[in-house]
C-alpha positions, 0 to 999 in steps of 0.5 A: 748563421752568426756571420748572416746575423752580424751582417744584418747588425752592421747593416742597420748600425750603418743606416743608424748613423748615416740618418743621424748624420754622423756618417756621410753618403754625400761623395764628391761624385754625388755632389757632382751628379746633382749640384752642377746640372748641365741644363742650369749652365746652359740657361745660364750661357744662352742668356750671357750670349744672346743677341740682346745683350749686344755682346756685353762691352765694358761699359755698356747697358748690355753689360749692366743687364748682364750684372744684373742677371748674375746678382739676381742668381746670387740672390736667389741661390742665396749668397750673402753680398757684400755690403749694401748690394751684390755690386762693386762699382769702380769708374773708369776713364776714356781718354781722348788726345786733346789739341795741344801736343808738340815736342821740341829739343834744344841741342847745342843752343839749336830748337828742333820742332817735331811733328805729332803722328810724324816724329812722335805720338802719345802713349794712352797713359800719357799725362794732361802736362808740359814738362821741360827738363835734361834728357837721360837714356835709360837702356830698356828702362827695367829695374828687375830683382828677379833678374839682377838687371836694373838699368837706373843704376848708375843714373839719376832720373830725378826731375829729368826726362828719361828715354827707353828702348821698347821690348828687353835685352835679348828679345831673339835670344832663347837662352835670354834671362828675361825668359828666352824668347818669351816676353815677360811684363818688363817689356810692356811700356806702361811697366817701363813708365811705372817705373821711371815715374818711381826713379822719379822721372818727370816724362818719357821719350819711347823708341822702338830698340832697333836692332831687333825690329826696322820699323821705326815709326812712332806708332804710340797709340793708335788715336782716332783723331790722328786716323780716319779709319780707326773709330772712336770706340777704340779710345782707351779705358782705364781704371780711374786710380788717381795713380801718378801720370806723366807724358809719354810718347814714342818717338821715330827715327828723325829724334833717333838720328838728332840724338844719337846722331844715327841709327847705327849708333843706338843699335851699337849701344843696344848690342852692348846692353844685350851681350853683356846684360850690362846697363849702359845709361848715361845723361846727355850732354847739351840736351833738353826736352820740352814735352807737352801731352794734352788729353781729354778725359770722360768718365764712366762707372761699372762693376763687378759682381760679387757674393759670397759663402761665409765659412764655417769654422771660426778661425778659417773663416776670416780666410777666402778662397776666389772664384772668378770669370769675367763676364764682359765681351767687346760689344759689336760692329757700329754701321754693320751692313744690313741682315750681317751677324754684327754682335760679339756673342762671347759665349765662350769668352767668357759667357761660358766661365760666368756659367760654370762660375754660377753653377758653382756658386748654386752648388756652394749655396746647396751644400748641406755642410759648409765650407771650413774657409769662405768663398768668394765669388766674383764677376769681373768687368772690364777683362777685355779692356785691361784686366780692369776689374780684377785689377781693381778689386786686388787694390780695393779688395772686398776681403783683405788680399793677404787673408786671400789664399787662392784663386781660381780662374774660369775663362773661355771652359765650353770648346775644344776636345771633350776629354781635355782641359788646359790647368795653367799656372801648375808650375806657379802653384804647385800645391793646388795642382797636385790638388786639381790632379787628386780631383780629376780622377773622378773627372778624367779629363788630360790635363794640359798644363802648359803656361803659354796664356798665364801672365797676363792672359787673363784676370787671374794674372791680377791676384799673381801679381800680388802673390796669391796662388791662382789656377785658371782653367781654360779649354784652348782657343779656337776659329772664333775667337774674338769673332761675331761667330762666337755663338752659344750652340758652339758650346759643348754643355757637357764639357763645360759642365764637366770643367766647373765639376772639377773646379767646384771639386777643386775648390771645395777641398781648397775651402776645406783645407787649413793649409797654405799654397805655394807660389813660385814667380 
């Protein structure tokens, strides 16, 4: 009898304070079960994807309804914009190569005349200027801390007019410092020209490294105006920065040979560079180069989109934690056929990560009690071109990036195996997996957690970059990706509503949190 009578006790102490609030029923699970439902993500998804957004290119009308639909979500849940408005407008730029390109050198008193698309084509970066200066080779054109190795060493580029090789020492070899046989971002061209232009360079000559590949030809970019099959959609965008530009073009093996005197003799210069990791630059003798780039640029405005929940402790509110998924595709097919699927749906790239981004943002906005940190949500144009909007927000950030203490990524979450996900960058950020882990067992999906598409892959490689500690779900590839089949009932509703639970889960212990995550690059 008295253990029945304290068991009553206990029983209506417990109701007490649970309606007082001083207990709190609302589990994790609960949470899940209520705040993220399937049938939101799904109106969400169909809307992104349908035909009449005309597969959301940046920038388009079909990509600015998009924007449209996921501020007035962000309303209506709502969010507090930032600003005037839920928008984040940048300009972009499409550049065109304009008429006057030509490239000639001047060795041992003689004038050799190049051919444009021949002997030489212009990079997409390349600067509306002529420059005439002393040419210098610069091995691969890397300067790398990480990996002891810089190439601008024993040389002075200042004022002159440098030429680099393509790729990275070692490219075909597995035990290659530049990560084996992966490439890092030191073998991107555009890396390579940043950084000439910070050793002061004033143009750069591109040559394919021919020990590791035959073809020579001075591919470039592939401009419409130097081709008849390639469309004038395909013009390059970027991001109107106002950074420093200079020409740049690929050369072929006819400059090789006038160089260098022959092919052989740079793959000879080549192999000393990758056997002993050693730069071997040097300034040549008796060599100038005259360049001149014309361009013709146009430019276009669009946006991200943005709103956020403002934390609610005093001291870890000025902190924010990111959720972002792009929601741009690449448009569709000009003079399709008639009665043809000609429009890139994109519903799982990335129709589905906005979704479940939405969903969490509903559910953020539900809470009864909010988040410690605020949480910033974030709707990126312009991924399939470049990264361009989440690279744009980590120069102009809406919140200041070192008060930025992760981010995480959803792109491509709606395919594939029901019970499993892809979690990259667990061994960049090792504290937020050890989270992601600690959250799946209400969830249990296998985590996958190779780093295959992590640098570069996706926007979240924009806040890496500036050494904030990222996860990015991801749910695999697959047969139509990147095809107009790309289509909204291909999405299984049930795992991408799982994903964006483990997400929302992830994020809210983040949000919650007064610790601070570790990067390893």
């Amino acid at each position: 009898m008295i253990t029945y009578l304290k068991r009553i006790f206990i029983f209506f102490i417990f109701v007490f304070f649970a309606g007082c609030g001083i207990l709190n029923f609302e589990s994790q699970n609960h949470y899940d079960a209520n705040l993220i439902i399937p049938d939101n993500i799904s109106k969400y998804l169909y809307f992104l994807a349908s035909d009449s957004l005309k597969g959301r290119n940046t920038p388009s009308e079909g990509l600015d309804i998009a924007a449209e639909y996921i501020a007035n979500n962000f309303k209506n849940f709502g969010l507090k914009p930032v600003g005037e408005n839920y928008y984040q407008n940048f300009s972009l730029i499409i550049t065109n190569l304009g008429s006057e390109n030509h490239l000639k050198i001047l060795k041992n008193g003689n004038i050799n005349d190049f051919q444009i698309k021949q002997d030489f084509t212009p990079f997409e970066m390349t600067a509306n200027a002529e420059v005439n200066a002393p040419l210098v080779f610069a091995g691969y054109g890397i300067k790398s801390k990480e990996h002891n190795y810089n190439d601008y060493q024993n040389v002075n580029v200042k004022d002159k007019i440098v030429l680099v090789l393509r790729h990275e020492p070692g490219e075909e070899d597995s035990t290659s410092i530049f990560d084996g046989k992966k490439p890092t971002e030191y073998s991107n061209v555009s890396q390579k020209v940043k950084t000439a232009i910070e050793e002061g360079a004033i143009g750069v000559l591109v040559v394919t490294d021919p020990l590791n590949h035959s073809n020579l030809t001075p591919r470039g970019f592939p401009w419409p105006s130097l081709s008849k099959t390639i469309p004038v959609e395909s013009l390059p965008i970027t991001l109107n920065l106002h950074e420093p530009k200079v020409p740049v073009v690929q050369v072929g093996e006819s400059i090789i040979q006038l160089i260098f005197g022959s092919v052989d003799s740079l793959k000879n210069i080549q192999a000393h560079i990758d056997s002993t990791l050693q730069p071997n630059s040097f300034e040549f003798q008796n060599i100038e180069v005259n360049l001149k780039t014309s361009t013709i640029l146009t430019e276009k405005n669009t946006k991200n989109v943005a709103a956020y929940v403002e934390g609610a402790d005093k001291e870890l509110r000025n902190e924010v934690v990111i959720i972002g998924a792009h929601y741009d595709h690449v448009g569709y097919k000009r003079n399709a056929e008639v009665d043809t699927d000609s429009i890139f749906n994109g519903a799982d790239d990335n129709a589905s990560g906005t979704s479940g981004m939405l969903a969490i943002a509903k559910a953020f906005s539900e809470m009864k009690n909010k988040p410690k940190r605020t949480v910033l949500f974030l709707a990126f144009a312009g991924e399939e071109k470049g990264l361009l909007g989440s690279k744009y927000y980590v120069n102009f950030p809406l919140f200041p990036i070192e008060k930025t203490v992760a981010m995480l990524n959803l792109d491509m979450i709606g395919r594939n195996h029901i019970d499993s996900v892809f979690i990259l960058g667990a061994s960049h950020s090792p504290d937020l997996f050890k989270i992601v882990e600690e959250e799946n067992k209400n969830i249990n999906f296998h985590l996958i957690t190779s780093d295959g598409y992590f640098v570069g892959g996706s926007d979240h490689a924009s806040f890496y970059r500036r050494n904030i500690p990222v996860i990015f779900f991801f749910t695999g590839e697959h047969s139509d990706y990147h095809k107009v089949s790309d289509h909204a009932e291909l999405i299984d509703i049930k795992k991408l509503t799982k994903v964006s639970r483990l997400a929302f889960r992830t994020a809210w212990r983040i949000a919650n949190d007064n610790k601070y995550y570790k990067l390893i690059k």
